[in-house]
C-alpha positions as CSV (number, residue, x, y, z in Angstrom):
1,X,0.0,0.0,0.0
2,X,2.6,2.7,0.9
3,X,4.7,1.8,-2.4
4,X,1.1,2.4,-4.1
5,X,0.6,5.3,-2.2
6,X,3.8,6.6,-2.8
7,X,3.8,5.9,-6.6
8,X,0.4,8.1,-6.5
9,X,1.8,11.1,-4.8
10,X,5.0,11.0,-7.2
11,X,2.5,11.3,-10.2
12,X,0.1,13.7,-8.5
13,X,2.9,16.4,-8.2
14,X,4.1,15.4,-11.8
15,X,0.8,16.3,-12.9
16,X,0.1,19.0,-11.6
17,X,4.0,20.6,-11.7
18,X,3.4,20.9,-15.5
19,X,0.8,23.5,-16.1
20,X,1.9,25.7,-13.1
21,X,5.6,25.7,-13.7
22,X,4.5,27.2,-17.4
23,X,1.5,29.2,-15.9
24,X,4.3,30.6,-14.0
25,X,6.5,31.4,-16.8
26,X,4.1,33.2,-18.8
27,X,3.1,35.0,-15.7
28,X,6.6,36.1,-14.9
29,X,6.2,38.6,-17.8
30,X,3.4,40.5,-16.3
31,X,3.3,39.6,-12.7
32,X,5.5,41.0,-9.5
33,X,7.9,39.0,-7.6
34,X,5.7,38.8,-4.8
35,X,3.1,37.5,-7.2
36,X,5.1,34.7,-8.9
37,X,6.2,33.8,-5.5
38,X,2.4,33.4,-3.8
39,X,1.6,31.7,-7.3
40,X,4.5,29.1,-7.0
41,X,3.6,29.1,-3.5
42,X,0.4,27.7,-4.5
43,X,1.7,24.5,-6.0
44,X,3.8,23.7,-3.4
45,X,0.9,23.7,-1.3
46,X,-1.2,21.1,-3.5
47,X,2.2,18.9,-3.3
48,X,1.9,19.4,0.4
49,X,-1.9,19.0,0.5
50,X,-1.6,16.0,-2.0
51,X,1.3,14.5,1.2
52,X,-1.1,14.6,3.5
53,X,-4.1,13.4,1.7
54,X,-2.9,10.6,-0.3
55,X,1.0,9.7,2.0
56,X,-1.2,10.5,5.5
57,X,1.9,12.4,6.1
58,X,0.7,15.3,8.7
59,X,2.9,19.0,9.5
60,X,2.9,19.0,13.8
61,X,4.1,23.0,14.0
62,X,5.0,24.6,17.7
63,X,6.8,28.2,17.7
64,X,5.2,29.7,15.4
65,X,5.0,32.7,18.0
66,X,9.0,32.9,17.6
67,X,9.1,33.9,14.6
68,X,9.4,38.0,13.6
69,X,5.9,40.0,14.2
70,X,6.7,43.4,11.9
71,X,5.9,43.3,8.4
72,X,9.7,44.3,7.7
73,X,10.6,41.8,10.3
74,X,13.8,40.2,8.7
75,X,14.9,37.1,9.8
76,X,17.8,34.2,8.8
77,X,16.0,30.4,9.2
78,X,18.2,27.8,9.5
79,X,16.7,24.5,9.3
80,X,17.2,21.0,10.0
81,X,17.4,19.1,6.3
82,X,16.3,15.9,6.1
83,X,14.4,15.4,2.9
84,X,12.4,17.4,0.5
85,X,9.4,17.5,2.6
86,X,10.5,20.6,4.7
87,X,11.5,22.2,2.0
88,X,7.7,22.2,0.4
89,X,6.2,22.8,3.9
90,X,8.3,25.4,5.2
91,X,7.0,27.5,2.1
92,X,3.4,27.0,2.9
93,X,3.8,27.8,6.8
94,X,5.5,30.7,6.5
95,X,3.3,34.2,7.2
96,X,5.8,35.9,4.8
97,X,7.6,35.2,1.2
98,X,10.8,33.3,2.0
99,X,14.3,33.3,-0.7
100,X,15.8,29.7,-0.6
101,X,19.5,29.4,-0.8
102,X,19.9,27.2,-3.3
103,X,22.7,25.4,-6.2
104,X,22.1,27.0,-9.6
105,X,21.7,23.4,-11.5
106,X,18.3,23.4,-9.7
107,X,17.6,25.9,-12.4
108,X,17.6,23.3,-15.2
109,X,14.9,21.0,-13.8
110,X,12.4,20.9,-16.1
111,X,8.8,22.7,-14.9
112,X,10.1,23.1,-11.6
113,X,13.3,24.7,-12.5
114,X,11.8,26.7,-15.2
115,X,9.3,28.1,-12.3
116,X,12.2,28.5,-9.8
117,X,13.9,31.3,-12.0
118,X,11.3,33.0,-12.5
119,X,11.2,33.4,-8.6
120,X,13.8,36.1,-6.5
121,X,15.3,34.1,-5.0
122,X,19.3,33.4,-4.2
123,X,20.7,30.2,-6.6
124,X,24.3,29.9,-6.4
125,X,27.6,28.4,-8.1
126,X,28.9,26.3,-5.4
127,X,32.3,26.2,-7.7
128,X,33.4,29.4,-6.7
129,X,32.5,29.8,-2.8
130,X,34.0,33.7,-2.5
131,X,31.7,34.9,-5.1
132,X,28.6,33.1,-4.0
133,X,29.0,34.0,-0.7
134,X,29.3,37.7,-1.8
135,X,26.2,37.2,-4.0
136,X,24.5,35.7,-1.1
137,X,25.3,38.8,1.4
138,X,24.4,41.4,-1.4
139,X,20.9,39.8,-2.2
140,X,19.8,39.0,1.1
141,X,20.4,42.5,2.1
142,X,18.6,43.2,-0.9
143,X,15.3,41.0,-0.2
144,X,15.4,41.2,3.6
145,X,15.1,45.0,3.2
146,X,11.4,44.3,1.7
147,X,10.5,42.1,4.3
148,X,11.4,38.6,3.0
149,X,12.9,35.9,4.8
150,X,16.0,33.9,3.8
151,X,16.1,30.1,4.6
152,X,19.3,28.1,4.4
153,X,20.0,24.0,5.2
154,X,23.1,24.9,7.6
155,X,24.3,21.2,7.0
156,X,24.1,22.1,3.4
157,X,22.5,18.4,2.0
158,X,19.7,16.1,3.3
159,X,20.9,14.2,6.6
160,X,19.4,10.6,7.4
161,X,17.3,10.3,10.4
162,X,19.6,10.1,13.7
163,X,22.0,11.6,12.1
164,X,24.0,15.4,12.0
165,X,26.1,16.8,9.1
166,X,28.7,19.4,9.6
167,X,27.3,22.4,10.2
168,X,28.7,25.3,8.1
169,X,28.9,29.4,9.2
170,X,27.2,30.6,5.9
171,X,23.6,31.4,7.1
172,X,25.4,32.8,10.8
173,X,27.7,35.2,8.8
174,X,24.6,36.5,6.7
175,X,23.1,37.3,9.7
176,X,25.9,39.1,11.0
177,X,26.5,41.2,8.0
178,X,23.1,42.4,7.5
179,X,22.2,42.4,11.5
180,X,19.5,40.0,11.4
181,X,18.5,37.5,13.7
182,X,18.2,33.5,13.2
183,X,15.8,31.5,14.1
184,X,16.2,27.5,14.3
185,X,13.7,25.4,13.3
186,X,14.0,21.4,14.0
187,X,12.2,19.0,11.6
188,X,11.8,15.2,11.8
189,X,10.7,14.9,8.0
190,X,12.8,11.6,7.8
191,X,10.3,9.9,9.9
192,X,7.6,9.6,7.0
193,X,9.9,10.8,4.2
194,X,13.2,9.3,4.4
195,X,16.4,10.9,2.6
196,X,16.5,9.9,-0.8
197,X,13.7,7.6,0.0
198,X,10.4,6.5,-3.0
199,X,8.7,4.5,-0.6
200,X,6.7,7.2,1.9
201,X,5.1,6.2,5.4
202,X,2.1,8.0,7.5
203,X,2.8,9.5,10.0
204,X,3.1,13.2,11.8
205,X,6.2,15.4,11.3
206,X,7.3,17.9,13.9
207,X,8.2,21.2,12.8
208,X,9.8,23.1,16.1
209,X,10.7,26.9,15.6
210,X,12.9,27.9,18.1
211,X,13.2,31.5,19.4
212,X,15.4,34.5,17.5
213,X,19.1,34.4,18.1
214,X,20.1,38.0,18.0
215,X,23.1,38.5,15.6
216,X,24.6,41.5,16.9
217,X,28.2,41.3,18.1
218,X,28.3,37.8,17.4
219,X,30.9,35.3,15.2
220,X,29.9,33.5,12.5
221,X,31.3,30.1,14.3
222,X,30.6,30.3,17.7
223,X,26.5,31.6,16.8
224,X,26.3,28.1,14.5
225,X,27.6,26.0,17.3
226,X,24.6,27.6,19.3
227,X,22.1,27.5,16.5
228,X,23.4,23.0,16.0
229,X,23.4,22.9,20.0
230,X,19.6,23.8,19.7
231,X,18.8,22.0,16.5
232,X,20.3,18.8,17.9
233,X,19.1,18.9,21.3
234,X,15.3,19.7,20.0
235,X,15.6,16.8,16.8
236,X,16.4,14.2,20.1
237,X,13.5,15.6,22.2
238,X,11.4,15.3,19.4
239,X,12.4,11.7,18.0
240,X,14.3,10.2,20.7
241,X,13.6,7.0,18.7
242,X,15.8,7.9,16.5
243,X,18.6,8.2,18.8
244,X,18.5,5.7,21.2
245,X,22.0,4.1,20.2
């Protein structure tokens, strides 16, 4: 049943990724950023909608409270990474338009790629680090400045369940140069969603948002070890299964 299930889902969001990713293109010639972004927002949500109605896969959200009040509010949110599933979800939770992070071959994917560049958002060439990272700085300044949120995977790739990458000093650094504060978020997607995984499983994900970290003053290093001392502590409250060895 759950390979059926999955198998389902898969062809549900190929379905229904066609006509929006060139609904958004065509758009993307009239339409504002913050347009093409609610509109791709909008398909995310059916893929999300179409998780928990066909997978039984359910979004469990605490600290929402946590997260910036202002309109202009900026924020960094660094997130655990476990599978694709956040990276749907964390679009349709958010109050406010959020720019991803993201490698440039992304781009290329047909549909969803296409969509994706038509979106503001900040794709990089992890080839030349200095230059990304500059590019990084000088658009989330950019975006931040009209209110939107950046989100980065600190670990930088999907982590199996139990498990933590090596956390890297990018998304701490951004918030230092542009004086924003991060905000961790812990997600135990790989329960019902496993990395790299076809076959999906019911079951209830817990999204925890922790409270802001203020920036200010702060190193890039020493602010991630506090942002991965959080993350990790809150992923074994959360699914202590998972790391019972």
């Amino acid at each position: 049943m759950r390979l059926i299930r999955s198998m389902l889902h898969m062809l549900w969001m190929a379905i229904t990724v066609i006509p929006w990713g060139l609904a958004v293109v065509v758009f993307s010639l009239v339409g504002t950023s913050n347009q093409i972004y609610w509109m791709c927002a909008g398909w995310l949500r059916l893929a999300v909608t179409g998780g928990t109605m066909i997978l039984g896969i359910q979004n469990r959200v605490t600290g929402m409270e946590n997260l910036p009040s202002t309109e202009l509010g900026s924020c960094v949110l660094l997130v655990k990474h476990q599978s694709t599933w956040e990276t749907f979800s964390m679009v349709t939770l958010m109050p406010h338009p959020l720019a991803f992070v993201f490698k440039k071959e992304l781009l290329y994917v047909p549909f969803f790629g296409w969509a994706m560049s038509r979106m503001d958002m900040i794709h990089i060439d992890r080839s030349q680090r200095a230059q990304a990272f500059n590019k990084v700085v000088a658009q989330g300044k950019r975006l931040m400045a009209r209110g939107v949120w950046v989100i980065m995977f600190p670990e930088g790739t999907r982590i199996e369940r139990g498990q933590k990458g090596v956390y890297k000093s990018g998304g701490t650094r951004l918030a230092i140069e542009t004086g924003a504060p991060v905000v961790p978020v812990a997600v135990t997607s790989a329960k019902c969603w496993p990395r790299k995984a076809f076959i999906k499983k019911p079951g209830i994900v817990d999204i925890s948002i922790g409270k802001p970290i203020s920036s200010v003053g702060r190193q890039p290093d020493e602010l991630m070890r506090e942002v991965e001392a959080w993350i990790e502590a809150e992923m074994r409250r959360l699914d202590p299964e998972a790391y019972s060895s």
